[in-house]
C-alpha positions in Angstrom: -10.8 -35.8 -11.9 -11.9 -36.0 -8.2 -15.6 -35.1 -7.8 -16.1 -35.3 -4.4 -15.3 -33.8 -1.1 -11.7 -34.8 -1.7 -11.6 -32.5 -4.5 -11.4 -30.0 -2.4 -8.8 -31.5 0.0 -6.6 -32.1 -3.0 -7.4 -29.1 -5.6 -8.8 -26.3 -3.4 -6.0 -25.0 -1.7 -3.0 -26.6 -3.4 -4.4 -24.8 -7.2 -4.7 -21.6 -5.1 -1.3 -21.5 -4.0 0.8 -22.8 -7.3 -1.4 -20.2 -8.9 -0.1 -17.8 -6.6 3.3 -18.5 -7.1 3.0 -18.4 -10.9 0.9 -14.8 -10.6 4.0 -13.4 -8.1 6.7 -15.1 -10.9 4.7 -13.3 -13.8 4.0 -10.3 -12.2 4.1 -8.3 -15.7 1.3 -10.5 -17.4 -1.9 -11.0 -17.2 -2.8 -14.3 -15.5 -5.7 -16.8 -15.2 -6.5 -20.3 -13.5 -9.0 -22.5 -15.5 -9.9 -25.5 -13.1 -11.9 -27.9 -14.9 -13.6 -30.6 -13.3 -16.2 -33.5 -14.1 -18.2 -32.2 -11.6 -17.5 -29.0 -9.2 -17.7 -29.7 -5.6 -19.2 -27.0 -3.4 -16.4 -27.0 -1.1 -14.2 -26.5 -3.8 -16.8 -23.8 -5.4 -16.6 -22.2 -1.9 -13.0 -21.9 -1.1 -12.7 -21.0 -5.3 -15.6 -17.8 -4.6 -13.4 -16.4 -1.7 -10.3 -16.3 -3.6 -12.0 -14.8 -6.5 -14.1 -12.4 -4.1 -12.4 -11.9 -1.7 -8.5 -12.8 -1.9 -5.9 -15.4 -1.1 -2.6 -14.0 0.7 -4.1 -10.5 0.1 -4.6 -10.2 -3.5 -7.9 -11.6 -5.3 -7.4 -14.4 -7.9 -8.8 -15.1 -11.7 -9.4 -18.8 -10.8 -12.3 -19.9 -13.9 -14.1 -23.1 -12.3 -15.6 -24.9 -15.5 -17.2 -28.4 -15.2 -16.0 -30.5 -18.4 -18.8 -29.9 -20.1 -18.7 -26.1 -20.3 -14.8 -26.5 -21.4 -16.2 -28.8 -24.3 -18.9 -26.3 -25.1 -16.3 -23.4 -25.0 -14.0 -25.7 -27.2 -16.9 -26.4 -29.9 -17.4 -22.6 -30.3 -13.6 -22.2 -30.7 -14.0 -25.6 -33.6 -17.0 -23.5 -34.7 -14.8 -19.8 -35.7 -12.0 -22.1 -36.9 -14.1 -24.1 -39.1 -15.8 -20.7 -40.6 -12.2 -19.1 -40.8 -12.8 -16.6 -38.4 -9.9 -16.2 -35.7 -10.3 -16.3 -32.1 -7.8 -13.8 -30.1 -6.9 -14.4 -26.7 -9.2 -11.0 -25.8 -12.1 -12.6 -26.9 -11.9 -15.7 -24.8 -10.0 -13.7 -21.8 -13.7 -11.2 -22.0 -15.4 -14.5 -21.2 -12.9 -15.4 -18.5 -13.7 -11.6 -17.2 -17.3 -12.0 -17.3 -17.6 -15.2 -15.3 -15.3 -13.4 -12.9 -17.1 -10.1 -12.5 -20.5 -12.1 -12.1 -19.0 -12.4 -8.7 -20.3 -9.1 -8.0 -23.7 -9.9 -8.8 -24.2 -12.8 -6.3 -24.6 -13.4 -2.8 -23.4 -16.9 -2.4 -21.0 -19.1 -4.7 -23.7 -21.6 -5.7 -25.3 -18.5 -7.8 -21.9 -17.6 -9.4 -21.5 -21.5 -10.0 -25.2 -21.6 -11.8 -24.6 -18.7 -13.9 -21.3 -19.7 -15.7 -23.0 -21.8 -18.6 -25.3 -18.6 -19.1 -22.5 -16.4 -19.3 -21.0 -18.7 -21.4 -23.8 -19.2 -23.8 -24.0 -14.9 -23.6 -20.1 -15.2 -24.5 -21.4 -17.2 -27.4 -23.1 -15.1 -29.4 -21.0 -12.4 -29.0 -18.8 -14.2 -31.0 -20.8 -15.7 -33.7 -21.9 -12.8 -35.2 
């Protein structure tokens, strides 16, 4: 729940390492890190772009950064299928997960990557509504 420059004292590093050690303990799978926030600090954005980018302890990471209110607006579409019947699989919520992490490639600098999340979420929705 830390917003501020302590967030990323406290979450940056220490998320990027227990997700590490979960990645090398479940090699076989698929893994991602959904790090949700009130508000995203941009030292914590930073140090979340390299290891997405870049790597942490040579590999690159799936770390999702989501500010609460993106998870809630990813949660009301999920309300939203279930409510019309219409069932979510994991693929369709790990293609948004992929999305947000290949933007990566499309930016120069984290603060890009951090603004185009709700757009690519938004995108994401649609996709699934119809």
């Amino acid at each position: 729940m830390l917003t501020g420059r302590n967030q990323w004292y406290y979450e940056g590093q220490p998320v990027m390492r227990h997700f590490r050690d979960f990645e090398d303990e479940h090699k076989d799978k698929l893994s991602y890190c959904v790090f949700i926030a009130p508000k995203l600090h941009r030292d914590t954005i930073n140090t979340f772009w390299n290891a997405v980018k870049y790597g942490y302890e040579g590999q690159r990471q799936k770390i999702i950064p989501l500010s609460i209110s993106n998870f809630v607006s990813i949660l009301k579409s999920l309300l939203d299928m279930k409510t019309k019947q219409k069932s979510l699989r994991h693929e369709n919520l790990s293609s948004l997960y992929d999305q947000i992490l290949s933007s990566t490639n499309s930016f120069s600098d984290s603060n890009e990557w951090l603004g185009s999340i709700r757009a690519t979420i938004s995108s994401w929705q649609k996709d699934i509504a119809s």
